[in-house]
C-alpha positions as CSV (number, residue, x, y, z in Angstrom):
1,X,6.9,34.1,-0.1
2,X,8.0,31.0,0.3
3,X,7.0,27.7,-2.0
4,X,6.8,24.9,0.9
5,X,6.7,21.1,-0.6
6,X,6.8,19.1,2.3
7,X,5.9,15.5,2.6
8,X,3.9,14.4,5.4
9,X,3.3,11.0,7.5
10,X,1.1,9.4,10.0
11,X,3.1,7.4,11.9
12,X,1.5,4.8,14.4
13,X,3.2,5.8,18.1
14,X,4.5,2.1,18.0
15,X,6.4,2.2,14.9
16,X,8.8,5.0,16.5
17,X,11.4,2.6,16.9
18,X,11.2,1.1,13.6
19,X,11.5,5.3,12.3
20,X,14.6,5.8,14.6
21,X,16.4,2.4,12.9
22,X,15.4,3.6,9.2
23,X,18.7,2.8,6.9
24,X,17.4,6.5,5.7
25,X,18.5,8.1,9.3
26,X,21.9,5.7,9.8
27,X,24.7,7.7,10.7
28,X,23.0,11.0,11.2
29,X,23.0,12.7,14.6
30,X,19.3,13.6,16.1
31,X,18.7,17.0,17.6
32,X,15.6,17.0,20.4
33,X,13.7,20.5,20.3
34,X,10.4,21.5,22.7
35,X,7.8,23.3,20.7
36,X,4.8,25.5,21.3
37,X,2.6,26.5,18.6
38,X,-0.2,28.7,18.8
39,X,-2.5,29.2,16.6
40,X,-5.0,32.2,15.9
41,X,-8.0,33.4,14.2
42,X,-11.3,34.3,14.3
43,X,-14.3,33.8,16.2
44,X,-15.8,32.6,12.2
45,X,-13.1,30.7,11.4
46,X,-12.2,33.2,8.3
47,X,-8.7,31.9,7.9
48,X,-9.6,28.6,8.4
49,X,-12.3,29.0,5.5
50,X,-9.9,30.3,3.0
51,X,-7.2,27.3,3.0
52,X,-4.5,29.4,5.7
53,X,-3.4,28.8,9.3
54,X,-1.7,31.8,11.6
55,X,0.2,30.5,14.0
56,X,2.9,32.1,16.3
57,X,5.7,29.2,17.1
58,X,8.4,28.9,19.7
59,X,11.0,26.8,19.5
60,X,14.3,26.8,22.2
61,X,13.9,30.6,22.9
62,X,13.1,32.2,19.5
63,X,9.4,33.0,18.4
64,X,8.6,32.5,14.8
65,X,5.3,33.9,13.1
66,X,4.0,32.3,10.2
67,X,1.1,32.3,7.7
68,X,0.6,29.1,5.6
69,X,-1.7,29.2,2.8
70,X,-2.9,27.1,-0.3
71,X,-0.4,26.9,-3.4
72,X,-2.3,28.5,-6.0
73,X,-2.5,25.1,-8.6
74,X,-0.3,23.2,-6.1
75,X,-0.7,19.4,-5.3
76,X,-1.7,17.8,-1.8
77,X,1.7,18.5,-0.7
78,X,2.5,22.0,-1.4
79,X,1.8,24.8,0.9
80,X,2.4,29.0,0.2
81,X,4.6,29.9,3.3
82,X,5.4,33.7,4.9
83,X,7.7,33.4,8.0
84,X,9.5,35.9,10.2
85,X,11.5,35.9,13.4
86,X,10.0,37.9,16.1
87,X,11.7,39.5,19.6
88,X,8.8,38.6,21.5
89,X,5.6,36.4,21.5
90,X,3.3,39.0,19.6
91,X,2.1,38.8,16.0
92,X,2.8,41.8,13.5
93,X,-0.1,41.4,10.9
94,X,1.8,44.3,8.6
95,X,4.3,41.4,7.6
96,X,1.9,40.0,6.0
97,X,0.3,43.1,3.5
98,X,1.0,40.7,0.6
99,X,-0.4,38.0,1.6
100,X,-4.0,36.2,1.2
101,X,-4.4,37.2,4.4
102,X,-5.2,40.9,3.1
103,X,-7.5,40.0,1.1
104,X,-9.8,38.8,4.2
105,X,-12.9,41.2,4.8
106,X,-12.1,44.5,6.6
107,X,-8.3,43.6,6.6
108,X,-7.3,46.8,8.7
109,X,-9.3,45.4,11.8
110,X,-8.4,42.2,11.1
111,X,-6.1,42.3,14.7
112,X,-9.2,42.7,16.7
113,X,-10.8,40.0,16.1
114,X,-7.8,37.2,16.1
115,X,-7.6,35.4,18.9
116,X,-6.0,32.0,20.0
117,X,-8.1,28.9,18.9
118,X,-6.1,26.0,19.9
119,X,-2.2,25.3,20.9
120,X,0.0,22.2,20.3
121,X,3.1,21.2,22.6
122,X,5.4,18.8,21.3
123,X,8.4,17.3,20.9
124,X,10.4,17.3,17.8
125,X,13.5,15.3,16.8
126,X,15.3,16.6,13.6
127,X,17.7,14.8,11.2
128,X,19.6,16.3,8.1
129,X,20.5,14.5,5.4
130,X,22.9,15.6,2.7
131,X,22.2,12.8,-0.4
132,X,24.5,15.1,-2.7
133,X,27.1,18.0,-2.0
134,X,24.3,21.2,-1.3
135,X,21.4,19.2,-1.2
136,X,20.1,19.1,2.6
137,X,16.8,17.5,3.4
138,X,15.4,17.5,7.0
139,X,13.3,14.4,8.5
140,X,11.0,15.4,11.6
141,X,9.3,13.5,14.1
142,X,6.9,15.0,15.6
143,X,4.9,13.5,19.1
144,X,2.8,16.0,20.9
145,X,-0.5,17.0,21.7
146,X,-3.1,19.2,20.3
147,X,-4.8,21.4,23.4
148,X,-8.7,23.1,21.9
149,X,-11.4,24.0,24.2
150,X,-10.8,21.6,26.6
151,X,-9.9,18.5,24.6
152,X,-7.1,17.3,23.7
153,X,-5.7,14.6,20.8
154,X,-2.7,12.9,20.3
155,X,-0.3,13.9,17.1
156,X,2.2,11.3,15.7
157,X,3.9,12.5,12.7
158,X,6.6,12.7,10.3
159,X,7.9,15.5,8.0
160,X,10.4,15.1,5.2
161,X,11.3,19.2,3.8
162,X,13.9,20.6,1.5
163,X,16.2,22.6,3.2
164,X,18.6,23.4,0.6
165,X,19.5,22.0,-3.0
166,X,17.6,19.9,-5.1
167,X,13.7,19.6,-4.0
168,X,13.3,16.3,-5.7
169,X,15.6,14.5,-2.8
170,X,12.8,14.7,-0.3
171,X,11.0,11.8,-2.3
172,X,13.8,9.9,-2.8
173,X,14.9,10.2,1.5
174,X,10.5,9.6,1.8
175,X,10.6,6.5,-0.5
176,X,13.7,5.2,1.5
177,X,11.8,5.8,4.8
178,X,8.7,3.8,3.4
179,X,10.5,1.0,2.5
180,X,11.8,0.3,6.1
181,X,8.7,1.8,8.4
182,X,4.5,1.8,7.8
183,X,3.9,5.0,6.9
184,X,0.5,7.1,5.2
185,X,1.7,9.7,3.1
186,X,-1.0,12.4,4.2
187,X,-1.8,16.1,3.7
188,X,-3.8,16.8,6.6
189,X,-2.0,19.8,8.7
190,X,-1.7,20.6,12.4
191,X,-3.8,23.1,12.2
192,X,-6.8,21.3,10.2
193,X,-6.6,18.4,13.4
194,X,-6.5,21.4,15.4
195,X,-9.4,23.4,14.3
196,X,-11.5,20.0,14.0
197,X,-10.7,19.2,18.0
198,X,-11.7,22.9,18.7
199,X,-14.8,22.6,16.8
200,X,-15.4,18.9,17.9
201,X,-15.9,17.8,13.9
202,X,-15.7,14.4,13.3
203,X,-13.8,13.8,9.8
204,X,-16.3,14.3,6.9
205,X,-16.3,12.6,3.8
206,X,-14.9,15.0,0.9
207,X,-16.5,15.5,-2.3
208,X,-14.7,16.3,-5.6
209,X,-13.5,20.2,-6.2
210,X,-13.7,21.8,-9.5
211,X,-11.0,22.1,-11.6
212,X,-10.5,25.3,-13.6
213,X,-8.7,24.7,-16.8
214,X,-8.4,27.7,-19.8
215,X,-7.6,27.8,-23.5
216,X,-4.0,28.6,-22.6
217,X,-2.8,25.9,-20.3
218,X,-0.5,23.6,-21.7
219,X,-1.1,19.8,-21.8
220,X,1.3,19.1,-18.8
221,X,0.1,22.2,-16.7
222,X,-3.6,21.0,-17.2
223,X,-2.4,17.3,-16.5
224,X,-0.9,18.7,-13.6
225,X,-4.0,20.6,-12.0
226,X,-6.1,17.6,-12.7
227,X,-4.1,14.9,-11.6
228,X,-3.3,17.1,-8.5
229,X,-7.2,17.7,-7.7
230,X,-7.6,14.3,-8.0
231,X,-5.6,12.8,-5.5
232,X,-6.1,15.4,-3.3
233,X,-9.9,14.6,-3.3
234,X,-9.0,10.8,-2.7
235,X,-6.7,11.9,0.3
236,X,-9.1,13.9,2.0
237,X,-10.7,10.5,2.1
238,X,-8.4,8.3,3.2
239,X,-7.9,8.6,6.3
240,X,-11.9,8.0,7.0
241,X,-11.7,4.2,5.3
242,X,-9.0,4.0,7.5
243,X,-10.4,5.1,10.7
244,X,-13.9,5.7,10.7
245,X,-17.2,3.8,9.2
246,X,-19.0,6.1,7.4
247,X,-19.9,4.0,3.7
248,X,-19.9,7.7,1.9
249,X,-15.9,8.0,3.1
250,X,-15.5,4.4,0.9
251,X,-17.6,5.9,-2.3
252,X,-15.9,9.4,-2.1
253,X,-12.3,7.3,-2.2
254,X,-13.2,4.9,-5.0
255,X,-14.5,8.1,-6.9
256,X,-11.5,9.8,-6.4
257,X,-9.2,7.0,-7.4
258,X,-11.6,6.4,-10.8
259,X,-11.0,9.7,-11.8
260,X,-7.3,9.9,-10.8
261,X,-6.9,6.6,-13.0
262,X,-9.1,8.2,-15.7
263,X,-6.6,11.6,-15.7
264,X,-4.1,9.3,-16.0
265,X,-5.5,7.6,-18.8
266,X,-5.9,11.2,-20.3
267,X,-2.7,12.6,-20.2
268,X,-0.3,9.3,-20.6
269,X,1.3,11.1,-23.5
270,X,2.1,13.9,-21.1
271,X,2.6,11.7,-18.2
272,X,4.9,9.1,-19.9
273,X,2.6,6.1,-21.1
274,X,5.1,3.5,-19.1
275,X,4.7,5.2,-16.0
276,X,0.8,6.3,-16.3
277,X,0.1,2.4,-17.1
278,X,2.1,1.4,-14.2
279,X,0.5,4.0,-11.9
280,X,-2.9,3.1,-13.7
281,X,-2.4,-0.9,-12.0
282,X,-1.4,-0.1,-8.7
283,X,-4.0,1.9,-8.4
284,X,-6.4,-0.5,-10.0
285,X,-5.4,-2.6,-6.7
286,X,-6.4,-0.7,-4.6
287,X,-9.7,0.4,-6.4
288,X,-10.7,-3.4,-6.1
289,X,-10.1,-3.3,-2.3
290,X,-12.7,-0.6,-1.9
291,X,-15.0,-2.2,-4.9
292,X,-15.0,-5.0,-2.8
293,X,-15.9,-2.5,0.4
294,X,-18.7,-0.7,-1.7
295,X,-20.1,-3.3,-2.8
296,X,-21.0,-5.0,0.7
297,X,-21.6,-1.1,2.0
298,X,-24.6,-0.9,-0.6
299,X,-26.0,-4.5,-0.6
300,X,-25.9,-4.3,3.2
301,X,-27.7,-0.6,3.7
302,X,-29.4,-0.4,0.2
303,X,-30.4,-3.7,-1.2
304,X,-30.9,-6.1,1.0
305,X,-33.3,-3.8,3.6
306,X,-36.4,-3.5,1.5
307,X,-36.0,-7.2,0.5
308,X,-36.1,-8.4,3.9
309,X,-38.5,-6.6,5.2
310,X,-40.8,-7.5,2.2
311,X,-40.3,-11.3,2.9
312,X,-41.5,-10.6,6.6
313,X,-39.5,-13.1,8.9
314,X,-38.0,-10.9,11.2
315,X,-35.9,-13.9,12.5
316,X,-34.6,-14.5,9.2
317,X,-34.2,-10.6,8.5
318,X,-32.3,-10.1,11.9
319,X,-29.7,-13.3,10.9
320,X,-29.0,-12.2,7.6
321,X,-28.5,-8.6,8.6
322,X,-25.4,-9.7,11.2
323,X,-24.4,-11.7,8.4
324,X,-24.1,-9.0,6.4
325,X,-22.7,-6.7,8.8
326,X,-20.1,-9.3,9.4
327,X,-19.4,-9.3,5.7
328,X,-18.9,-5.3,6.0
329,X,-16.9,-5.3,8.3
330,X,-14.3,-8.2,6.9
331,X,-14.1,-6.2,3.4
332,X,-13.5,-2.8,4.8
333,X,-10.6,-4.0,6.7
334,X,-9.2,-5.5,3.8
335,X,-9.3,-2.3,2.5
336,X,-7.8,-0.5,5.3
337,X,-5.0,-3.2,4.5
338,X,-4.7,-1.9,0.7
339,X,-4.3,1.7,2.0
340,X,-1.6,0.6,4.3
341,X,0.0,-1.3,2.1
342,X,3.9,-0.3,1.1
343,X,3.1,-0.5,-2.7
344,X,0.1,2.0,-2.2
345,X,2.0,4.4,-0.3
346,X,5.5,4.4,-3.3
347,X,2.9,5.0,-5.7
348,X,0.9,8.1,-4.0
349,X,4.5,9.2,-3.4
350,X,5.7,8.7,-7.2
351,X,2.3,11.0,-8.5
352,X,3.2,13.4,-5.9
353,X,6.5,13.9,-6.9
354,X,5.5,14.1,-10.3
355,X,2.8,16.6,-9.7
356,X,5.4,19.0,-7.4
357,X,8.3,18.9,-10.2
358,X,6.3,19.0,-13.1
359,X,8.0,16.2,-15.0
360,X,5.6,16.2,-17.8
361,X,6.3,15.1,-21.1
362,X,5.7,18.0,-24.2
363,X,2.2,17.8,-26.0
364,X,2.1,20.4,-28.8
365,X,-1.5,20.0,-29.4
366,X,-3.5,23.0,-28.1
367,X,-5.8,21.9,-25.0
368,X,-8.7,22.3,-26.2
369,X,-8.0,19.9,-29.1
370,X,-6.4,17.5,-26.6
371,X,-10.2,18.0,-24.9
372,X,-11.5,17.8,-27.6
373,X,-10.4,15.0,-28.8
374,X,-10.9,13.1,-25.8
375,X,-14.4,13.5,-25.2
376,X,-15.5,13.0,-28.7
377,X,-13.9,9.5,-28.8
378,X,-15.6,8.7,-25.7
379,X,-19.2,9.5,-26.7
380,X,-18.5,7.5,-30.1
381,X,-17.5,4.6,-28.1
382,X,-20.7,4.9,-26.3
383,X,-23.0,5.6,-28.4
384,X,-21.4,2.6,-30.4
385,X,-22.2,0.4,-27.7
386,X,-25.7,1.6,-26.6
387,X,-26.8,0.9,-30.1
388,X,-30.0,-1.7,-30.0
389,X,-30.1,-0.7,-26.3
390,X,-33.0,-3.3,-26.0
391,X,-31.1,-6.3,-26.8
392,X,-28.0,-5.7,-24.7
393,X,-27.5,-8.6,-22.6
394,X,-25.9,-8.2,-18.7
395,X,-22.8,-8.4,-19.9
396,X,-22.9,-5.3,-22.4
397,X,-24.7,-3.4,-20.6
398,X,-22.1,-3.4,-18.1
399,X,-20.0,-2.7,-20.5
400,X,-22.0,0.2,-21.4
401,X,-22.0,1.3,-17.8
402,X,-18.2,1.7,-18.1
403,X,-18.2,3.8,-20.7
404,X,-20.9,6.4,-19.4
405,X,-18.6,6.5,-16.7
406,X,-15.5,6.8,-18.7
407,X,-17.2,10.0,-20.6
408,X,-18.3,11.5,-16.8
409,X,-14.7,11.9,-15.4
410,X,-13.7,13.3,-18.6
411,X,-16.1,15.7,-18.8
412,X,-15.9,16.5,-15.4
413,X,-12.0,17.0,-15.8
414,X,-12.1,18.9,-19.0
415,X,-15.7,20.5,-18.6
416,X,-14.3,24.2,-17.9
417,X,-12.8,24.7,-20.9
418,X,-16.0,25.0,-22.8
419,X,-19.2,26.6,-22.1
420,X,-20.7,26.2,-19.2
421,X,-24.0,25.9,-20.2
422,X,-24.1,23.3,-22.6
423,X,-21.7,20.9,-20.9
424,X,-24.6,20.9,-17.9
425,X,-26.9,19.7,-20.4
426,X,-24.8,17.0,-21.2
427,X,-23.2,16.0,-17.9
428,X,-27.4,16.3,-16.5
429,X,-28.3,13.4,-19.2
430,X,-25.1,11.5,-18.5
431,X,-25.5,11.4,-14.8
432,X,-29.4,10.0,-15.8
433,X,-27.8,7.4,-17.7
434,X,-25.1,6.3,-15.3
435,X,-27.9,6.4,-12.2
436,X,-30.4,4.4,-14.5
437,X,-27.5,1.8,-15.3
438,X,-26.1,1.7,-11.6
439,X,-29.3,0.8,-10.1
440,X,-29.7,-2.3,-12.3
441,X,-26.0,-3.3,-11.8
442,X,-26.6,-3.0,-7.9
443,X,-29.2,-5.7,-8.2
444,X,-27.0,-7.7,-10.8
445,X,-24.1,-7.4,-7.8
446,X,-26.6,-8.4,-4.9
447,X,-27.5,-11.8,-7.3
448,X,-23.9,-12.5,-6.5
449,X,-23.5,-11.4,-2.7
450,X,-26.8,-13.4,-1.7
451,X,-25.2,-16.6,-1.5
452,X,-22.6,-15.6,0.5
453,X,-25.4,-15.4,3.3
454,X,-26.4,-18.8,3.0
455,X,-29.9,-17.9,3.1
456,X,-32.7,-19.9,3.8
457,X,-34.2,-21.9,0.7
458,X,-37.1,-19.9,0.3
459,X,-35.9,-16.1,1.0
460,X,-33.1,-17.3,-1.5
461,X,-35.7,-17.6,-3.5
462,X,-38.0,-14.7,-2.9
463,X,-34.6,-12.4,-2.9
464,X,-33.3,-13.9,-6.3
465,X,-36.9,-13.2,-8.1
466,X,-36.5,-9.4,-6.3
467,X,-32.9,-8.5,-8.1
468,X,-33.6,-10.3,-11.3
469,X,-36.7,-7.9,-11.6
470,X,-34.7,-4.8,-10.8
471,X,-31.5,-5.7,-12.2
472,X,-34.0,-5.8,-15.8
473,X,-34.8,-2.5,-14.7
474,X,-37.3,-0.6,-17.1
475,X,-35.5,-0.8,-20.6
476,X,-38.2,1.4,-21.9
477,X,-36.8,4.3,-19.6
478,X,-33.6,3.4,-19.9
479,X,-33.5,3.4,-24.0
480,X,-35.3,6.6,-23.8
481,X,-32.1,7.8,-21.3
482,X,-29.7,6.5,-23.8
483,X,-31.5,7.9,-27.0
484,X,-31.4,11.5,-25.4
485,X,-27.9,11.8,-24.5
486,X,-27.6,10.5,-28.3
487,X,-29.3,13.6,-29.3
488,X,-27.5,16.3,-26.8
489,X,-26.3,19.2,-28.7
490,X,-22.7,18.6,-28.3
491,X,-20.2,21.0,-27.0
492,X,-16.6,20.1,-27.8
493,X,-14.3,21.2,-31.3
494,X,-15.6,18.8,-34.0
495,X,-12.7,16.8,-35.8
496,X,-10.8,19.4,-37.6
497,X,-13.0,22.3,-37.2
498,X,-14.9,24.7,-34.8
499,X,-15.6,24.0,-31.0
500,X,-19.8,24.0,-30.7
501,X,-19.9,26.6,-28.2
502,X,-17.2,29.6,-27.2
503,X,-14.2,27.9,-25.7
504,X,-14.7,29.8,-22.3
505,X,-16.5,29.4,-18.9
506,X,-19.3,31.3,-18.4
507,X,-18.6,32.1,-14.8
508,X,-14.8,33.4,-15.8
């Protein structure tokens, strides 16, 4: 088996010539290949489902069979590769005994029911690069077309791969190749556009996956999983801000990067506090691009609906709504310019790089101390600030709302390390809390949109007396919220003792 780390690009068809001039590529000699790729599996998608792709490749006049899978605690990047050279354009399943692929349902019959799904022709141009003596790195470009049931979609991509030497050189070559031509580092495969084509999918907004952490992980190898989860689950999301108009794509995204900033937060000991900070601001950026985004996305489809059709105009109500769209639509493509942007793209490719050579700093404290440790100076903080819930004004209880969400993502990081059943508890009461909270803040952020409408005098009106009643919300309910997560039984190591509950998941 082979460990693949390959970086992958989306390269707009027009910035070709830009690629081809790339300081990166000066000096070294292109060579032009025609490939055809056909991939294979079932009529229920079975590979598909379990993270591989099958695919039987020619290239000049040699056939290549190969088996990609998921790296088992791998980043975005990293792919589990078994390949071998074939005489002739037929796939030998037995090369692959030790392989995920065996571990598919009724393995033995497995041949009978493969059978080709969808089949890309393309045209690849190759560099090598050799940044130091036995260190080869090869740069792809790949333009083609994806052929499924009829349809057919355009591919424009490039692929940076270690050949031979140090793996690390493949980010430095990627970094250079940013720096002179706009591209998206992305993890979607071939075969995922492909199977999406065959099955006409449209791109779906991806929640976040569970991470499974144990009692003996190391710091760094925990940091590692998490961080890697992380921006994986903001990836899978990318690419639908970008080209798509789905709101949920937008929340998944700035989800994803709140809890990649909060990992970071985590583990800057193990990360390197200089470089988590630094990481921690970019990323902050681009969080406020899609804040920005969200914001409008929720005003536009959540608040500012019921108020309108409350007041009754429906000439004011149809105005204010193409206002509002407008506003949509001017936010999400400043987004789609902070994803694009060259100081987004270094930075996904600096945590990737990271995440793929483990540069981790040592942390001798046992994990679930570290887990520990972290939760239960969370809660303190916000208990500490929820105390006198009642009187809180706007400005705390924002505050407030911060720090439920700063406990969630930790929690949700570290939750499998203790049992299962009383971190539900918790996480159930904090999720209460943090919806309670976001409501009112929704209508505190709407107070602040409105104008931006230029509404008429007296729906301004009518609208501002609307949000200032929710954005009160019901501090009877809401005390009560706060006052029961107070009182959850609590499930992490107490400060110099015992953890609450056995330091295992229940499902393990």
């Amino acid at each position: 088996m082979g460990r693949e780390i390959e970086l992958k690009f989306a390269l707009a068809p027009d910035d070709e010539a830009a690629l081809r001039s790339a300081p990166a590529l000066a000096g070294l000699k292109p060579t032009k290949h025609r490939l055809l790729a056909i991939y294979f599996d079932t009529p229920a998608g079975e590979l598909a489902k379990g993270g591989m792709a099958l695919r039987l490749r020619r290239q000049d006049r040699k056939w290549v069979q190969t088996l990609k899978a998921r790296a088992e605690n791998g980043g975005p990047h990293e792919r589990a590769e078994w390949e071998f050279t074939r005489a002739q354009p037929s796939i030998d399943l037995s090369l692959f005994a030790d392989t995920p692929l065996a571990r598919l349902d009724d393995p033995a019959r497995l041949h009978e029911r493969l059978a080709e799904v969808f089949r890309i022709e393309s045209t690849r141009t190759a560099w090598t690069a050799e940044p130091a003596p036995g260190t080869r790195v090869e740069i792809v470009l790949d333009q083609g077309e994806i052929a499924a049931s009829g349809r057919t979609a355009r591919i424009s991509e490039v692929e940076v791969e270690s050949k031979a030497g140090e793996a690390g050189a493949i980010y430095d070559v990627g970094a250079g190749l940013i720096e002179a031509v706009d591209l998206r580092l992305s993890p979607i495969t071939k075969a995922e556009r492909g199977h999406r084509l065959r099955l006409r999918a449209r791109l779906q907004p991806v929640k976040s996956a569970e991470v499974h952490l144990d009692a003996d992980m190391s710091a760094a190898t925990a940091a590692r999983a998490v961080v890697a989860a992380d921006l994986a689950h903001f990836q899978a999301n990318e690419e639908g801000v970008i080209a798509g108009s789905d709101p949920e794509f937008v929340h998944q995204a700035r989800v994803a990067l709140r809890r990649l900033r909060s990992a970071l937060q985590i583990f800057r000991d193990v990360v390197g506090r200089e470089r988590a900070k630094a990481w921690r601001a970019a990323l902050g950026e681009t969080a406020r691009a899609l804040g920005g985004t969200r914001d409008w996305d929720v005003f536009g489809t959540e608040a500012l609906p019921p108020v309108l059709a409350a007041f009754g105009d429906a000439e004011v109500a149809k105005t204010l709504a193409a206002r509002s769209a407008r506003q949509r639509r001017a936010e999400r493509a400043k987004a789609r310019t902070a994803l694009r942007a060259k100081e987004h793209a270094r930075t996904l490719l600096e945590i990737s790089r990271w995440i793929a050579l483990d540069e981790a700093a040592p942390v001798s404290v046992p994990i679930v101390d570290f887990a520990s440790r972290v939760v239960r100076k969370r809660h303190k903080r916000l208990v500490a600030d929820a105390a006198h819930f009642a009187t809180l004004t706007a400005e705390e209880r924002h505050r407030l709302r911060i720090d439920v969400k700063r406990v969630r993502y930790g929690v949700d990081a570290l939750e499998s390390l203790f049992a299962e059943r009383r971190v539900a508890e918790y996480a159930e009461n904090l999720a209460a809390l943090q919806d309670g909270l976001g409501h009112a803040n929704d209508a505190v952020t709407a107070q602040k949109l409105l104008p931006r409408l230029d509404p008429p005098a007296e729906f301004a009106t009518f609208a501002r007396g609307w949000f200032a009643a929710q954005a009160a919300g019901d501090r009877a309910v809401l005390e009560a919220l706060v006052d029961h997560l107070a009182g959850t039984k609590r499930f992490w190591k107490k400060k110099g003792g015992n953890v609450s509950a056995p330091v295992a998941h229940e499902d393990a």
